[in-house]
Every structure is written in structure tokens, then in C-alpha cells.
PQR file of N, CA, C, O and H, with PARSE charges and radii, in Angstrom:
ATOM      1  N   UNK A   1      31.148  51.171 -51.926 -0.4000 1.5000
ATOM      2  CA  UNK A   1      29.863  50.657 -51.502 -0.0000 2.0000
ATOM      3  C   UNK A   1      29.868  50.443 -49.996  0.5500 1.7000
ATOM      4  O   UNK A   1      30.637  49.769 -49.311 -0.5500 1.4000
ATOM      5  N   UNK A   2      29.010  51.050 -49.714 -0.4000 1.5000
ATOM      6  CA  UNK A   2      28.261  50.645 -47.644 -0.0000 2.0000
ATOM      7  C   UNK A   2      27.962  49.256 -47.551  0.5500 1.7000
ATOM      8  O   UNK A   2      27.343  48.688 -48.451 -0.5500 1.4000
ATOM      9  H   UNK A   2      28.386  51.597 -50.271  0.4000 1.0000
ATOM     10  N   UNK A   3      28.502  48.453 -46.148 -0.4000 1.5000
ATOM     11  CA  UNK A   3      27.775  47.894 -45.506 -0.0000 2.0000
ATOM     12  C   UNK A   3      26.534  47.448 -45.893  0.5500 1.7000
ATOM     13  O   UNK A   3      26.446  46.393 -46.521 -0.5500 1.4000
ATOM     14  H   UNK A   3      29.005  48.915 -45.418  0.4000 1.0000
ATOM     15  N   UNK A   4      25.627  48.051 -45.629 -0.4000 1.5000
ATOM     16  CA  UNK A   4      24.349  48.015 -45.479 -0.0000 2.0000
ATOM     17  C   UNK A   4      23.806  47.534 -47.165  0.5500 1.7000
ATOM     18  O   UNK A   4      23.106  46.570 -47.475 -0.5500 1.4000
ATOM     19  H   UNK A   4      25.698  48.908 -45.119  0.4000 1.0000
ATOM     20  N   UNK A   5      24.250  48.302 -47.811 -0.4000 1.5000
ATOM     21  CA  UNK A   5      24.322  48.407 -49.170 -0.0000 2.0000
ATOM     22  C   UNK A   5      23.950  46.517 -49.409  0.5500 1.7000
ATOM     23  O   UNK A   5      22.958  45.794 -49.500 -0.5500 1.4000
ATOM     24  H   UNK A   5      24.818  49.085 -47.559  0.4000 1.0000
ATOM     25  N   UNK A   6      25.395  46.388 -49.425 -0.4000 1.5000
ATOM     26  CA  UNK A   6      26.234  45.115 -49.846 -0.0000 2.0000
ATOM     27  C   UNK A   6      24.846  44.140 -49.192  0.5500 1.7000
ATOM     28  O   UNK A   6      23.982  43.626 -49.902 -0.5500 1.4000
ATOM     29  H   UNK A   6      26.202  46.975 -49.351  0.4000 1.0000
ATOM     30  N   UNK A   7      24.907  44.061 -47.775 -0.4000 1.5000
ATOM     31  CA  UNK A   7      23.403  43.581 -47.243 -0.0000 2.0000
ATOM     32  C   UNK A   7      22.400  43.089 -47.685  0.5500 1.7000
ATOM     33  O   UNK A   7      21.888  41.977 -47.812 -0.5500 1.4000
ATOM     34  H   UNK A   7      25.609  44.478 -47.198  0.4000 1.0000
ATOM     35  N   UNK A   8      22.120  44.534 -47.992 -0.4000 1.5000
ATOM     36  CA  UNK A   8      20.887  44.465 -48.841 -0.0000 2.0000
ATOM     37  C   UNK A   8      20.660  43.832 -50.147  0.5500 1.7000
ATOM     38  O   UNK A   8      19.752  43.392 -50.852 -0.5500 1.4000
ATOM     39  H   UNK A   8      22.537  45.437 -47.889  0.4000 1.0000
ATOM     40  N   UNK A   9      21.355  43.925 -50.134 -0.4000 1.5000
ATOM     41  CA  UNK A   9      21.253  43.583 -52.253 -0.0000 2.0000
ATOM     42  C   UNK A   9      21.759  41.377 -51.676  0.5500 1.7000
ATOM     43  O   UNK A   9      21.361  40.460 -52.395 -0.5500 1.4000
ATOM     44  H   UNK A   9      22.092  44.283 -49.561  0.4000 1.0000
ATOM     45  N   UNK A  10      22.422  41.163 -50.655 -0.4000 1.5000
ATOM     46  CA  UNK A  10      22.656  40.091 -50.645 -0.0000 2.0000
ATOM     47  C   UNK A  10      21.324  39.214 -50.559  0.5500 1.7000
ATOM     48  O   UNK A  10      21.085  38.119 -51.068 -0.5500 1.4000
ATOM     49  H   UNK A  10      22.745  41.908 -50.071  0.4000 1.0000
ATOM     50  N   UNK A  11      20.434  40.139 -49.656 -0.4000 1.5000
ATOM     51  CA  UNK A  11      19.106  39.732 -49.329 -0.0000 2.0000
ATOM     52  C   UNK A  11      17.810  39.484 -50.462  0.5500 1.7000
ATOM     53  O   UNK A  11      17.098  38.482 -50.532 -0.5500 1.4000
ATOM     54  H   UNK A  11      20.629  41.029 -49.243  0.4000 1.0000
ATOM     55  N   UNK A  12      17.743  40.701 -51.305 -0.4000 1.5000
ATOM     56  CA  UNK A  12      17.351  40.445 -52.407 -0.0000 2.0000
ATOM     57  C   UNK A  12      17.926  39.509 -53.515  0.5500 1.7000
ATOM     58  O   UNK A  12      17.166  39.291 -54.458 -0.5500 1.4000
ATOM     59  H   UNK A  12      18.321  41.516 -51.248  0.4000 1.0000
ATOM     60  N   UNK A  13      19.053  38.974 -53.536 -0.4000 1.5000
ATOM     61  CA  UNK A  13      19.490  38.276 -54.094 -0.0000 2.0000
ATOM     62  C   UNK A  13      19.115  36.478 -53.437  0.5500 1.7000
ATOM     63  O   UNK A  13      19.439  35.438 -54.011 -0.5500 1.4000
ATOM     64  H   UNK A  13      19.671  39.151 -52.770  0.4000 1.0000
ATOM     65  N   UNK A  14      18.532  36.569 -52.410 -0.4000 1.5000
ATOM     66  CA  UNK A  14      18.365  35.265 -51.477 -0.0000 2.0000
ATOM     67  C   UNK A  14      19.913  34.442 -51.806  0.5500 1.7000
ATOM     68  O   UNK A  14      20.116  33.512 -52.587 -0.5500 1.4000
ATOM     69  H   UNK A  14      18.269  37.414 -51.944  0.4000 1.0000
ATOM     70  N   UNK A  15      20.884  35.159 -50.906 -0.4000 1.5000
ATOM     71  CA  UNK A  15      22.047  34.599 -50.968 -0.0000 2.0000
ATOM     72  C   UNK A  15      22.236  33.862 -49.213  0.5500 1.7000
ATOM     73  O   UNK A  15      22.490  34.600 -48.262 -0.5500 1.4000
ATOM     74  H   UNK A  15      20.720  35.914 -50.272  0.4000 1.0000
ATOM     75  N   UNK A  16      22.061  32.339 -49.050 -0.4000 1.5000
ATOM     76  CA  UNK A  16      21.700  31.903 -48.024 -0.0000 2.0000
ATOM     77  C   UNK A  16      22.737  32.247 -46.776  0.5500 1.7000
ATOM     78  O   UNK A  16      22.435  31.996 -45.609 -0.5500 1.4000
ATOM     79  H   UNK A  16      21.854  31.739 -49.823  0.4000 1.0000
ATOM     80  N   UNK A  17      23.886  32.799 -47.128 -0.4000 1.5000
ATOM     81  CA  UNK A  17      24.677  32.896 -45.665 -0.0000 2.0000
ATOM     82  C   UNK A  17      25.653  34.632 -46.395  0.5500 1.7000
ATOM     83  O   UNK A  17      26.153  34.730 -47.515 -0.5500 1.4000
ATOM     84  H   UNK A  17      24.132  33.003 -48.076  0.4000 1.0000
ATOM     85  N   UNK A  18      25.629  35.621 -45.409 -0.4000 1.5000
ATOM     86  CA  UNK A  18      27.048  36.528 -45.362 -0.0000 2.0000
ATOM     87  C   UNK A  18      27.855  36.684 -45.006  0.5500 1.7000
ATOM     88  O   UNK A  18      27.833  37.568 -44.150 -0.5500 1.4000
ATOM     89  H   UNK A  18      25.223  35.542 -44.499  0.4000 1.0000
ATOM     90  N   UNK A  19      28.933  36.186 -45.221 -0.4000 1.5000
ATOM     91  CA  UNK A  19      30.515  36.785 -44.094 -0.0000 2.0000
ATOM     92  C   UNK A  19      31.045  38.173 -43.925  0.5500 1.7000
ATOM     93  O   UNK A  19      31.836  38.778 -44.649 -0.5500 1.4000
ATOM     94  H   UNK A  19      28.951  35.467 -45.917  0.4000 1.0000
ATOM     95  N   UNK A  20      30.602  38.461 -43.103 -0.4000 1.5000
ATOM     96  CA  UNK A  20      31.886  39.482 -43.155 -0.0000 2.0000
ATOM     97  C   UNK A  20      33.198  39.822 -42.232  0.5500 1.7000
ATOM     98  O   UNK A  20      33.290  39.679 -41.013 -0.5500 1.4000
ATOM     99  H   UNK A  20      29.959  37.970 -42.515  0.4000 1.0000
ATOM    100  N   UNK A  21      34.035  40.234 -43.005 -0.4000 1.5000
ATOM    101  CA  UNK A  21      35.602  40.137 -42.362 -0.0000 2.0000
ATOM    102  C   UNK A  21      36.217  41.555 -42.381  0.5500 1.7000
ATOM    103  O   UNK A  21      36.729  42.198 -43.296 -0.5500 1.4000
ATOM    104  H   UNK A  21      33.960  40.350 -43.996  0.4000 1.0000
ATOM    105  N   UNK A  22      36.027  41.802 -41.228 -0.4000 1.5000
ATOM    106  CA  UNK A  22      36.494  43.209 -41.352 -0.0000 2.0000
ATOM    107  C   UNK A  22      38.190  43.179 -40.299  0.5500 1.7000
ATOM    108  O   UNK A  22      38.834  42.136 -40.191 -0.5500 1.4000
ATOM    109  H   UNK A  22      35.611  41.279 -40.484  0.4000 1.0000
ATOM    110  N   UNK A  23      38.529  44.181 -39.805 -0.4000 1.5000
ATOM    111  CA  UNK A  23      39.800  43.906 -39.203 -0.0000 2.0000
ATOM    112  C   UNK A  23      39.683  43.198 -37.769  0.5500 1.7000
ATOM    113  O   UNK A  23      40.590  42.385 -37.589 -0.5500 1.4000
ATOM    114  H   UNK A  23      38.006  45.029 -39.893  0.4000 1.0000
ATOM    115  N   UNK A  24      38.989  43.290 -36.958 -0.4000 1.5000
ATOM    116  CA  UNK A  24      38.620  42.673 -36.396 -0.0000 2.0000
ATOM    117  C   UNK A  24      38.879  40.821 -36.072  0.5500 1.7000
ATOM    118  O   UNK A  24      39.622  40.116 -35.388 -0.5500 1.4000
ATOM    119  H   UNK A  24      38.252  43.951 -37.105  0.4000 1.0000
ATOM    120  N   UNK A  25      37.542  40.624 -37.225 -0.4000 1.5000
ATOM    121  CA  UNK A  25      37.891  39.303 -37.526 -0.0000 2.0000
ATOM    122  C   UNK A  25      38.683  39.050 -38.095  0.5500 1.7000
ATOM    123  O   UNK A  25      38.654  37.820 -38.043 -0.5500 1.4000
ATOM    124  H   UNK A  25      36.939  41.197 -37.780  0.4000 1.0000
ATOM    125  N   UNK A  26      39.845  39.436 -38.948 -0.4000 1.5000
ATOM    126  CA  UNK A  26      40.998  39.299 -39.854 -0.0000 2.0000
ATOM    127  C   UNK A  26      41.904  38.992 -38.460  0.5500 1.7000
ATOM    128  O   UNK A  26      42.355  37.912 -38.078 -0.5500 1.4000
ATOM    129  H   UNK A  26      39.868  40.435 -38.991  0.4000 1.0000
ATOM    130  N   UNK A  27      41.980  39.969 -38.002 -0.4000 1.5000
ATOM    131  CA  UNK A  27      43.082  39.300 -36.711 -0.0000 2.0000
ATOM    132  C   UNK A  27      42.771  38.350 -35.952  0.5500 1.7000
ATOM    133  O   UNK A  27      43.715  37.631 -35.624 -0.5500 1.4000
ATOM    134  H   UNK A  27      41.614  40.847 -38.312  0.4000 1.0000
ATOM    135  N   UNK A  28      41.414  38.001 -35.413 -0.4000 1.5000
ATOM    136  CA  UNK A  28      41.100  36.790 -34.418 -0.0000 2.0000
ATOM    137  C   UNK A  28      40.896  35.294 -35.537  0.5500 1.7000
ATOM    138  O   UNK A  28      41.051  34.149 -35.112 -0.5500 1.4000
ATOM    139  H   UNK A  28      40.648  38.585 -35.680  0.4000 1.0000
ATOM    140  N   UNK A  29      40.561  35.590 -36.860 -0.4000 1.5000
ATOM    141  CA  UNK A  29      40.888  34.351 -38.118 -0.0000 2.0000
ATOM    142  C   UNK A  29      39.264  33.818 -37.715  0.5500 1.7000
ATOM    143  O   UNK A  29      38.974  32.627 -37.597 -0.5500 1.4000
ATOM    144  H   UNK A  29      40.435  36.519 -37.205  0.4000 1.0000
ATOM    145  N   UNK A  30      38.188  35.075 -37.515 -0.4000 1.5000
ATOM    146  CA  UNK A  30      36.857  34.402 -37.677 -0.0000 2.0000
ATOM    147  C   UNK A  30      36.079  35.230 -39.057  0.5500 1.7000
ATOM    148  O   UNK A  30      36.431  36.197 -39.733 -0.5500 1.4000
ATOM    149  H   UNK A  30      38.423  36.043 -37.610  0.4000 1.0000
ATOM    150  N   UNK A  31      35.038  34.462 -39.085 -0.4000 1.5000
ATOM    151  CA  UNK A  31      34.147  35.364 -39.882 -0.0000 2.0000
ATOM    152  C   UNK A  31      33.186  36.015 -39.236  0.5500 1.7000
ATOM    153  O   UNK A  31      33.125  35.449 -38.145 -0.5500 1.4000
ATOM    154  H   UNK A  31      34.752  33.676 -38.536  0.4000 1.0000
ATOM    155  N   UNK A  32      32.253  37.027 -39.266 -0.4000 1.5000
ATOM    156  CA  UNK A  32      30.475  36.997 -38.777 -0.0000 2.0000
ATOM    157  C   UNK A  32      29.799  36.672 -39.547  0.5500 1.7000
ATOM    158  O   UNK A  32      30.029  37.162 -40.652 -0.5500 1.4000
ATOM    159  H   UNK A  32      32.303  37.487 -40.152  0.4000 1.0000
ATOM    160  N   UNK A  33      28.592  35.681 -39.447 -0.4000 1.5000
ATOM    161  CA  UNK A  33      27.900  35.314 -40.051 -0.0000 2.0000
ATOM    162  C   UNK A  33      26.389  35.475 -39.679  0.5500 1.7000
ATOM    163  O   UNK A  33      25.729  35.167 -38.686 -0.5500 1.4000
ATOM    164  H   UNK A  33      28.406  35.283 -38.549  0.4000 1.0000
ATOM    165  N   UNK A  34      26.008  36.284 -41.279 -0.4000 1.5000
ATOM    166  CA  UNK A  34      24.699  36.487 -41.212 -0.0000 2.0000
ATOM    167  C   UNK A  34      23.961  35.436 -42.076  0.5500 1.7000
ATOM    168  O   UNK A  34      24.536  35.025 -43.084 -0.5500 1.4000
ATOM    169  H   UNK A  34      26.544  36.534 -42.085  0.4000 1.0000
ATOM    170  N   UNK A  35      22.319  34.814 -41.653 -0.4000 1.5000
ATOM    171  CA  UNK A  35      21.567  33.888 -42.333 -0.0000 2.0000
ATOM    172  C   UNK A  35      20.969  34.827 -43.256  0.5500 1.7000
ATOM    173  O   UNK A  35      21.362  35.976 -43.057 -0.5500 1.4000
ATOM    174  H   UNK A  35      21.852  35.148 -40.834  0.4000 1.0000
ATOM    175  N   UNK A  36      20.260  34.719 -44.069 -0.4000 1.5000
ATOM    176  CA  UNK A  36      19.463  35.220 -45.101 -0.0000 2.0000
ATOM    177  C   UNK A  36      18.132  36.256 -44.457  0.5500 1.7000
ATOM    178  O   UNK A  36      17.650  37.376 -44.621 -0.5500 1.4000
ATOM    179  H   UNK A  36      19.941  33.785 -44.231  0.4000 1.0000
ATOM    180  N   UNK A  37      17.930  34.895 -43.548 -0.4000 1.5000
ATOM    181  CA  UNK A  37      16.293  35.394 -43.006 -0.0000 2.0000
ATOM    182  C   UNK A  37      16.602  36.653 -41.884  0.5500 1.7000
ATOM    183  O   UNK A  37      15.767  37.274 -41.226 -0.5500 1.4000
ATOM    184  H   UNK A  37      18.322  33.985 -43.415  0.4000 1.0000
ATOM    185  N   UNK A  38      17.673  36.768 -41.891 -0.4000 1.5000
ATOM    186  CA  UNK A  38      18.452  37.597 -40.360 -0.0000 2.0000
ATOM    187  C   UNK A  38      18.265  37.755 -39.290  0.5500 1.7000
ATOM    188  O   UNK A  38      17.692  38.511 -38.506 -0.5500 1.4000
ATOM    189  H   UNK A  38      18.351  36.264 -42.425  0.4000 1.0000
ATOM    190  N   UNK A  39      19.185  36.411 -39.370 -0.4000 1.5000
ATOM    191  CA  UNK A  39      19.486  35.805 -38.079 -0.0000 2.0000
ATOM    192  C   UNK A  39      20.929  36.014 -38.086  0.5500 1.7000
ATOM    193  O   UNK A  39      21.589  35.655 -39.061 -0.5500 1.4000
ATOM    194  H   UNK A  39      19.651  35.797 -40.007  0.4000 1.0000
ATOM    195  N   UNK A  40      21.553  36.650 -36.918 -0.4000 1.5000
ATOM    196  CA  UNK A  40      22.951  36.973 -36.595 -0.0000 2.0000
ATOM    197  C   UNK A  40      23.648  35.895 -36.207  0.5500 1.7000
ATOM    198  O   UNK A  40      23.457  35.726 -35.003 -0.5500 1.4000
ATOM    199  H   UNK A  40      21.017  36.942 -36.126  0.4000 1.0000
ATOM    200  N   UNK A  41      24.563  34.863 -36.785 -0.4000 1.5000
ATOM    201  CA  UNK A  41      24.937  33.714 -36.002 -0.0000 2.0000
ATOM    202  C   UNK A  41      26.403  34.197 -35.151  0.5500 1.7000
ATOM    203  O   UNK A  41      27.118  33.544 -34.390 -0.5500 1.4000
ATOM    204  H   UNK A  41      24.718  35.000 -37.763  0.4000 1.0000
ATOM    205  N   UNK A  42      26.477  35.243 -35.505 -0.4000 1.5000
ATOM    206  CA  UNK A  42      27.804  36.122 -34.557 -0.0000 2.0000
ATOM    207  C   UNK A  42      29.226  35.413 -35.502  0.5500 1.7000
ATOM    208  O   UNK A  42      29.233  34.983 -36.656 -0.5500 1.4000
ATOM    209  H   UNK A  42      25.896  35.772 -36.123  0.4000 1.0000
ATOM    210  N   UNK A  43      30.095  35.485 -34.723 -0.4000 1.5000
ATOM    211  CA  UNK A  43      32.089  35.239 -35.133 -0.0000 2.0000
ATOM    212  C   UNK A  43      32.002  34.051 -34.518  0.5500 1.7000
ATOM    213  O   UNK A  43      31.570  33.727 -33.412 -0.5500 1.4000
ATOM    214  H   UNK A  43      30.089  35.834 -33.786  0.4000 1.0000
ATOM    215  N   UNK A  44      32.637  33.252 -35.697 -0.4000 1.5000
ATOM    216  CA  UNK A  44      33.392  32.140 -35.744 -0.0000 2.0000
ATOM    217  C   UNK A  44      34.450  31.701 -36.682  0.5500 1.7000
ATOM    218  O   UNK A  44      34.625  32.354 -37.710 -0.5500 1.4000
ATOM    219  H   UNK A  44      32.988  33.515 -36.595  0.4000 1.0000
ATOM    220  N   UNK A  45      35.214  30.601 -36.415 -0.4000 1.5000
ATOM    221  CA  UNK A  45      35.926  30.702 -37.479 -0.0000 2.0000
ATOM    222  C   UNK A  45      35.938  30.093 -38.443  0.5500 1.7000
ATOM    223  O   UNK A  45      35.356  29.035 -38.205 -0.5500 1.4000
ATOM    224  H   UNK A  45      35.073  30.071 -35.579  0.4000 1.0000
ATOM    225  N   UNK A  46      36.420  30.144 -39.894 -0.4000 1.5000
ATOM    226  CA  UNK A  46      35.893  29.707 -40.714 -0.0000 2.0000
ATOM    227  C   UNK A  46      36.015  28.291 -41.209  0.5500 1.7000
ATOM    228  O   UNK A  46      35.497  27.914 -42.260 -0.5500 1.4000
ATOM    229  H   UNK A  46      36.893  31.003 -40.087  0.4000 1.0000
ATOM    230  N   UNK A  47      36.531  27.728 -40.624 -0.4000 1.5000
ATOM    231  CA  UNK A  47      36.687  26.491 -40.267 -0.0000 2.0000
ATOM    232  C   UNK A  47      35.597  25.441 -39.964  0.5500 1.7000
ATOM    233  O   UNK A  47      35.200  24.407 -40.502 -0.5500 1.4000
ATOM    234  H   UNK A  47      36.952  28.034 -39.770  0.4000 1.0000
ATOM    235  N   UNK A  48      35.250  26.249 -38.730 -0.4000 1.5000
ATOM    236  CA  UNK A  48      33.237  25.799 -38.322 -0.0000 2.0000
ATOM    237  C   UNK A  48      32.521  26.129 -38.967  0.5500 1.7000
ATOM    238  O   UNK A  48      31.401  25.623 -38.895 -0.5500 1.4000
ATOM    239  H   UNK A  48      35.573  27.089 -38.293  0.4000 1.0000
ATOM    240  N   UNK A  49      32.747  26.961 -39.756 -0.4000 1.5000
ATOM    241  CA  UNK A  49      32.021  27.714 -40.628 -0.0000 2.0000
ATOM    242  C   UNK A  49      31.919  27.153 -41.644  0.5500 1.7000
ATOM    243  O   UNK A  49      30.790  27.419 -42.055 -0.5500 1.4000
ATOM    244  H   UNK A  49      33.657  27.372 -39.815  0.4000 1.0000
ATOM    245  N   UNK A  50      32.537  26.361 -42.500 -0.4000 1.5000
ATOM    246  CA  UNK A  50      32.562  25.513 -43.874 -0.0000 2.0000
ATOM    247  C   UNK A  50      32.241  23.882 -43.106  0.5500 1.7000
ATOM    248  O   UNK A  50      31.791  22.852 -43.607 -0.5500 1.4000
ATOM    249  H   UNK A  50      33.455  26.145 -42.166  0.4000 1.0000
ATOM    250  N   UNK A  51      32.665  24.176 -41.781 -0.4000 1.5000
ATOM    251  CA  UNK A  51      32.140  22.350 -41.700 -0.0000 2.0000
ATOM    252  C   UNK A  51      30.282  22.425 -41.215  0.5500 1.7000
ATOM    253  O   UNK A  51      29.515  21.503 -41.490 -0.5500 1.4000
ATOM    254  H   UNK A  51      33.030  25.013 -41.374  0.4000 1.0000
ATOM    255  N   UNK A  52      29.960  23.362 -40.668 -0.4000 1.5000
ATOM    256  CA  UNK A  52      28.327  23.756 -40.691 -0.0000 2.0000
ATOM    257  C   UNK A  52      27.956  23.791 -42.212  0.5500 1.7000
ATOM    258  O   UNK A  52      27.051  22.986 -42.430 -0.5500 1.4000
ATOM    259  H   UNK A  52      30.584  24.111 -40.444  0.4000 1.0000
ATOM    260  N   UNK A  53      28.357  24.458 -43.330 -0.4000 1.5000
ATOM    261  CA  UNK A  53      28.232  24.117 -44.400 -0.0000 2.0000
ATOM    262  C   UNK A  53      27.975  22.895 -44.830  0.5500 1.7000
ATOM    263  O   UNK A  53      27.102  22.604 -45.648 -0.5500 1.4000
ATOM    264  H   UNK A  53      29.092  25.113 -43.153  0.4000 1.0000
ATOM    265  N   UNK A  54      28.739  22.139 -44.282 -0.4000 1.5000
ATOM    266  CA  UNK A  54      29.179  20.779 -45.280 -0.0000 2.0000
ATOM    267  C   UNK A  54      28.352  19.809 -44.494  0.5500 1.7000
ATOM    268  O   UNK A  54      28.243  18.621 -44.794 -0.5500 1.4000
ATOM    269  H   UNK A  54      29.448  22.376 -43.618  0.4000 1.0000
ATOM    270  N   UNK A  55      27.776  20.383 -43.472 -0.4000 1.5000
ATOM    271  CA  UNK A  55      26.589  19.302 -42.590 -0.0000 2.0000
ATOM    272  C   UNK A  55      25.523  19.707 -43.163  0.5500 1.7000
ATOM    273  O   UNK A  55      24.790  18.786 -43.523 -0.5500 1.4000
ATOM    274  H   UNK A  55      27.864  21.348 -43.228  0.4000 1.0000
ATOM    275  N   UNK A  56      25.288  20.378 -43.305 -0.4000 1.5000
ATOM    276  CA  UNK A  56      23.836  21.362 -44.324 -0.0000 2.0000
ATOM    277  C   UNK A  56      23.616  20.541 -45.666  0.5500 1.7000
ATOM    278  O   UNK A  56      22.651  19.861 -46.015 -0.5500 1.4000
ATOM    279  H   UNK A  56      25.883  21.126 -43.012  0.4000 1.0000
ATOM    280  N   UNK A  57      24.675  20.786 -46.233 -0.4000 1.5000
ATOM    281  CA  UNK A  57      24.602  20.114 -47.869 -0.0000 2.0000
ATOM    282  C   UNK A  57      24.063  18.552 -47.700  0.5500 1.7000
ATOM    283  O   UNK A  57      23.048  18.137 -48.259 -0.5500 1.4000
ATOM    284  H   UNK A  57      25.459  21.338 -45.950  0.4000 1.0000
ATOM    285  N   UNK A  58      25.061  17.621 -46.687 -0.4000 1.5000
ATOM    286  CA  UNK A  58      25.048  16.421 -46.698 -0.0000 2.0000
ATOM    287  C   UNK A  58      23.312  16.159 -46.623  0.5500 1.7000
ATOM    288  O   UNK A  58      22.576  15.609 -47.442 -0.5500 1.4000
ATOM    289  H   UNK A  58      25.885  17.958 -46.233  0.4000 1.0000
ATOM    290  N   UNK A  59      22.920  16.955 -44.951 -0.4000 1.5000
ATOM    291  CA  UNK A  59      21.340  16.641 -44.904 -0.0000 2.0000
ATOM    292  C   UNK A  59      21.132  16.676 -45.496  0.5500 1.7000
ATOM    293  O   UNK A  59      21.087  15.501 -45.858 -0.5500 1.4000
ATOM    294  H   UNK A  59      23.517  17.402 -44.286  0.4000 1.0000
ATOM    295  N   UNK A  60      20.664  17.571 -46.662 -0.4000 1.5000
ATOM    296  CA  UNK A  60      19.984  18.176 -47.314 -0.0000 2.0000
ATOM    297  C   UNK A  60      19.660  17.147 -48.748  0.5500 1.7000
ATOM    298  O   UNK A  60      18.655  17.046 -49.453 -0.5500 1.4000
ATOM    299  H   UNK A  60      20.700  18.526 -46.368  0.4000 1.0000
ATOM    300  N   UNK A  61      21.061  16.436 -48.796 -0.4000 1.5000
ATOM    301  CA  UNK A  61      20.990  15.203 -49.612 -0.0000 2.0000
ATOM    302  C   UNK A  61      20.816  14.021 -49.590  0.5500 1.7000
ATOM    303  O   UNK A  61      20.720  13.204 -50.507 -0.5500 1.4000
ATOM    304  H   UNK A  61      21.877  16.518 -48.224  0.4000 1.0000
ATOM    305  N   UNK A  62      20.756  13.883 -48.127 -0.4000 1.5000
ATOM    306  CA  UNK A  62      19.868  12.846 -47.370 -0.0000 2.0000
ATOM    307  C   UNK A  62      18.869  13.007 -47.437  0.5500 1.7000
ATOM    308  O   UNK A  62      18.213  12.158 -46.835 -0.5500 1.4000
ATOM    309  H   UNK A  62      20.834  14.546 -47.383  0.4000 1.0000
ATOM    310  N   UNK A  63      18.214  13.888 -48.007 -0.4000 1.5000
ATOM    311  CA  UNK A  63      16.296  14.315 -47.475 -0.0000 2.0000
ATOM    312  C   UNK A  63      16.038  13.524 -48.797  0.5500 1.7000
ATOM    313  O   UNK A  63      14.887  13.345 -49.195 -0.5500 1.4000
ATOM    314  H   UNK A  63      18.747  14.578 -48.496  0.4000 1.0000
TER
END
């Protein structure tokens, strides 16, 4: 399966965030992260990446 493929179907699926880890990021220990609505939030690591998560959820259970 393509790229694009995988993408797509994530989108129709309204799956709210994508990582992808290709060799690249495997060696620097980031992810890229795409939003749903596509928005490119670029490489980071996944670290920031689950604690942006875990600020999301909390709001979200504050609301």
C-alpha cells in the first residue's frame, strides 16, 4: 500500500492525528505529524507528541 493511499483512507476514516516514521525520522527518534483537517504539524518527537496529546484529552475534559 502507497502513502497517499494509507492517507487517504485515514481521512475518511476521521482519524484525528497521522504519524509517519519513515527512515528519516527513525534515526532523528521523531514522528511527522499530520492533523485530520490537513494541517502539517511537521517532525517532532514523540515524546511532545504524546504530551500534546495528553494536554488535548485533559482540556477536553475540562470543557
Amino acid at each position: 500500500e502507497k502513502i497517499g493511499y494509507k492517507i487517504r483512507e485515514a481521512q475518511l476514516q476521521k482519524i484525528p492525528y497521522m504519524l509517519v516514521v519513515g527512515d528519516k525520522e527513525l534515526e532523528n527518534g521523531t514522528v511527522s505529524v499530520r492533523s485530520r483537517k490537513g494541517v502539517d504539524l511537521g517532525a517532532m518527537p514523540l515524546d511532545a507528541f504524546i504530551a500534546k496529546i495528553k494536554e488535548e484529552i485533559s482540556t477536553r475534559s475540562n470543557d
